[in-house]
N, C-alpha and C positions, 0 to 999 in steps of 0.2 A: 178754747173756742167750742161753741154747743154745734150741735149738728146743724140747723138752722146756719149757723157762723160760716162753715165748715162749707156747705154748699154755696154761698157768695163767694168765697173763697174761689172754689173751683170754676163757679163762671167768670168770674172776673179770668182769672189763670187763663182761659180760653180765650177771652176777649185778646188778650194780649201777646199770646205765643201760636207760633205757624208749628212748631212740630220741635216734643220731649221726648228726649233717650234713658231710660232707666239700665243702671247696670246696680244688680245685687253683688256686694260686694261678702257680705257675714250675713247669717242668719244664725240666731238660736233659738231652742226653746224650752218651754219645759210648764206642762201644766196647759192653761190655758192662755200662756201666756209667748208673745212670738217678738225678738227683738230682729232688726234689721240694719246692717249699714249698708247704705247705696248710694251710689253717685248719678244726678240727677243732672242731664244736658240741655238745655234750654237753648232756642233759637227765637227770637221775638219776633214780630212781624215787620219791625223797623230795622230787624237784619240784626241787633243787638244779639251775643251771645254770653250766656252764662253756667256754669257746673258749679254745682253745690252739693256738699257730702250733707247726709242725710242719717242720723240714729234717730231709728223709730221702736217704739214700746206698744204692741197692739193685742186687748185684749180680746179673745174669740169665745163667743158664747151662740150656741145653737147653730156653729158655721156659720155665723157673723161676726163684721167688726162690730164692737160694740164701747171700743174707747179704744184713745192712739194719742199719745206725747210723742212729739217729735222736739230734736234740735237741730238747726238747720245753720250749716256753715259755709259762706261765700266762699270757693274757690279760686275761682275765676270770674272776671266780668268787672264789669261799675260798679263804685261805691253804692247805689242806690238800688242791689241787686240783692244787699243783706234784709234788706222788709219783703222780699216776693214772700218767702215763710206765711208770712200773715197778711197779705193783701185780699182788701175783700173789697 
């Protein structure tokens, strides 16, 4: 997803969710480069709940993001909780 992608993404995300809990669970790095795993809580506004573990790959250039691969695994929630990842 390009950045353009990336920001529907995230409005949509809002459209949809009344309030998300980030817990970092691993971080490493090395270089310019910064992985994460973290567990992502989701609450919908329809009361719908969801947790998703999250490996992300973000690379940092002039203290910015400037590129990030994520994979994104339903833990918890509805079957139709595995595309939030990429809902735009």
């Amino acid at each position: 997803m390009d950045f353009a992608g990336f920001k529907q993404h995230i409005h949509k995300l809002k459209e949809l969710i009344e309030s998300v809990e980030i817990t970092i669970l691993n971080t490493a790095c090395r270089g310019n480069t910064v992985f994460t795993k973290h567990l992502v809580s989701s609450v919908f506004k329809d009361g719908t709940c969801y947790k998703h573990k999250v490996m992300a790959e973000f690379t940092i250039e002039a203290g910015k993001i400037i590129r990030c691969e994520e994979l994104t695994l339903l833990v918890e929630g509805l079957e139709q909780g595995k595309q939030l990842g990429a809902v735009v």
